[in-house]
N, C-alpha and C positions, 0 to 999 in steps of 0.2 A: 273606391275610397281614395281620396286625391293625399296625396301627402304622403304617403305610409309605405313605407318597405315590404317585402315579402316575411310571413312568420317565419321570423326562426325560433319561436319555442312551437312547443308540443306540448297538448295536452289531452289526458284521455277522461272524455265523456261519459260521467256514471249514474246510471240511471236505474234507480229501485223500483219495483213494479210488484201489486197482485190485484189481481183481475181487471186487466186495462185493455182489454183486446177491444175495447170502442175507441178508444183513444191510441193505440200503439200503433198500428200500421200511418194513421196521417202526423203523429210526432216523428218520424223514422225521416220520414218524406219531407218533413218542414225543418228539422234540423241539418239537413243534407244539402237544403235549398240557405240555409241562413250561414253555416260557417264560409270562410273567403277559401282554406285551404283546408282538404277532407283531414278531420281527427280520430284519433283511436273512439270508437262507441263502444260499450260495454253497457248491456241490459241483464242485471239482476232479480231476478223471479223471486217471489217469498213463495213459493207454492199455489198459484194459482188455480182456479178450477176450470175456467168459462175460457177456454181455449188459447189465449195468452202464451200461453208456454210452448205448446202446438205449434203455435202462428211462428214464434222463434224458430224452434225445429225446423220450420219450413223453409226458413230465410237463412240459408248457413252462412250468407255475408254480414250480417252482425253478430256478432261475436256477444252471446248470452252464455249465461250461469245459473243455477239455482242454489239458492242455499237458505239457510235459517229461515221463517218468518219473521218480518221486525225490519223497516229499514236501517236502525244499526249496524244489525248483521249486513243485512245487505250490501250497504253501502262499503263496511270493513271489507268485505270479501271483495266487492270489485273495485276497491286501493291496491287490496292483493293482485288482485292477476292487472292493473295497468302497467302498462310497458314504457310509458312518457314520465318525465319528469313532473309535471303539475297536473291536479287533479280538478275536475270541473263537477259539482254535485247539481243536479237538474230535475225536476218533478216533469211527471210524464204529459201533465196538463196545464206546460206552460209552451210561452211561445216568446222564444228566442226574438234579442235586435237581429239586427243583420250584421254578418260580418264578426258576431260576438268575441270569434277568437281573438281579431285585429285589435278588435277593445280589449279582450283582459290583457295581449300581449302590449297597449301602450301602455296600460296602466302597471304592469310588473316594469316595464323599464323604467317607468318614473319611480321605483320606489318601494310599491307594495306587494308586502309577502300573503297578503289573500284578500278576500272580499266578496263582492256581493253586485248585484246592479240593483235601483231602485225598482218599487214594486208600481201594476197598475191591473186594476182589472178590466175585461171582458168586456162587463156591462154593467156600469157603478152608478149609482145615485149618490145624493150628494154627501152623506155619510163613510161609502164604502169611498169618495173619491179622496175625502179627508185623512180616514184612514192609511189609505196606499201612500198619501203624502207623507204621512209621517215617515215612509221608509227611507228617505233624502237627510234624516237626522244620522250620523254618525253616534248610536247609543245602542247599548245592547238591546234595549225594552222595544225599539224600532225593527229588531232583526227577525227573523223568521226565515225558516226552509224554502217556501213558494218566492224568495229574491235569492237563490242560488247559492253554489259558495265555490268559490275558487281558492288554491292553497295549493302548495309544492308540498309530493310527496313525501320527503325530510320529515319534513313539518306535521305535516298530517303522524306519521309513523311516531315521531317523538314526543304528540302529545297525545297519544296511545287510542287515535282515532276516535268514531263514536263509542260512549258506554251502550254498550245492548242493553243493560238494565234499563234505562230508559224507553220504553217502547210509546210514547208521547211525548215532545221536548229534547228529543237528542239531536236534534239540530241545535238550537239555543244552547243545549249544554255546552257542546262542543267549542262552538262562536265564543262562549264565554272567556273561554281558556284563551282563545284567540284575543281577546280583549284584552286580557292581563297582559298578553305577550304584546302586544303591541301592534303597528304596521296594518291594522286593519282598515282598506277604503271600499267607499260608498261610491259604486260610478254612479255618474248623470244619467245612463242611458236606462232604459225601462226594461224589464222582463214583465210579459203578461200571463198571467194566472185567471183561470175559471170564478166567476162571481154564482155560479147555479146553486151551490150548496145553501150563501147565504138566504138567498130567494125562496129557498124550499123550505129551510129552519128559519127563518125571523132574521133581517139585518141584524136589529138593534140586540134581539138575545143574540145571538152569534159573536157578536162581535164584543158585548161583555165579558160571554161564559171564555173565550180563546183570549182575551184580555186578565181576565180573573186566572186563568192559567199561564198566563207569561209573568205576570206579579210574582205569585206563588213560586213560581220555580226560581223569580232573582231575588224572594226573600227566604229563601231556602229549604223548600219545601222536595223531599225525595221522591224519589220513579214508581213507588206504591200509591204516596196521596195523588200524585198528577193524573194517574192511569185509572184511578178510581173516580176521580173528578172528571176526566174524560168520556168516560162510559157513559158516568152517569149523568151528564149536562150536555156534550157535544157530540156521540158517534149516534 
């Protein structure tokens, strides 16, 4: 990448996981291949079955944990053991720009105390491509977990991380708060996320019922009706 200094920040790579052993050996190897200079990783287990946790055990160069179900938990606990100052939140089925560190670290010199990259999927039709667009709006109703989140651990620590209560939406919860406080950006660059789920549940219901749940939670709706509503329309 032409122009750009060597990082001088650090950040550590947290990544919640339960039963991802289809997916976690080629995320290990595609994020290894996309940062410009190696970051702290940090892979969080909610209690996996289907070998997942094994597959860690076996790889004692990344640096895995287990703790609570829930990626709240999760995610709290590996803020806890990072060792870098900013924190990088990542779903296991997505696929890094290139170079991502380089990108958060121009965008923290310019200014922002956390954020997000727009979103894109896999394989979109003309709905799910409308959709991803919307995630280039700087508004909370645009945000979602699958465009990442970046934040300095301070920060994170001082606005008392994720609620665990939450066990659907504590991603958005969290962002929220990031809202009020301010300094939240939107980069240009894409993160890619899996479109299969939609394909298998119906675009158009899908993308109502996870719509019908981001409303709900930013007109106030608590971590009992979300989780109920979740079960019962999306998992």
């Amino acid at each position: 990448m032409t122009g750009v200094s060597t990082n001088s920040i650090q950040f550590t790579v947290i990544v919640p996981i339960l039963n991802e052993i289809s997916l976690l050996p080629q995320f290990v190897l595609h994020i290894n291949n996309q940062w410009y200079s190696p970051q702290e990783l940090i892979i969080v287990d909610g209690g996996s079955t289907d070998g997942s946790w094994e597959w860690l055990q076996n790889n004692p160069s990344i640096r895995s944990y287990q703790s609570r179900p829930g990626r709240a938990c999760q995610m709290n606990y590996g803020a806890e053991k990072a060792g870098n100052a900013w924190l990088y939140f990542v779903h296991v089925d997505s696929k890094l720009p290139e170079n991502f560190d380089l990108l958060l670290t121009q965008a923290i010199k310019k200014g922002a105390q956390a954020g997000c990259f727009q979103l894109k999927f896999d394989r979109a039709n003309w709905i799910l491509r409308c959709a991803a667009n919307g995630s280039r709006w700087n508004h909370i109703l645009c945000r979602g977990g699958d465009q990442s989140l970046f934040i300095d651990k301070n920060t994170f620590e001082q606005l008392g991380g994720y609620d665990s209560r939450y066990l659907v939406c504590e991603d958005i919860h969290f962002i929220r708060k990031l809202y009020r406080k301010g300094g939240f950006h939107v980069l240009p660059q894409k993160i890619q996320t899996s479109s299969r789920r939609f394909y298998e549940n119906g675009v158009f219901r899908l993308l109502f019922h996870f719509g019908a749940l981001h409303l709900s939670h930013w007109l106030g709706a608590g971590p009992k009706f979300l989780q109920q509503y979740y079960v019962k329309y999306i998992s």
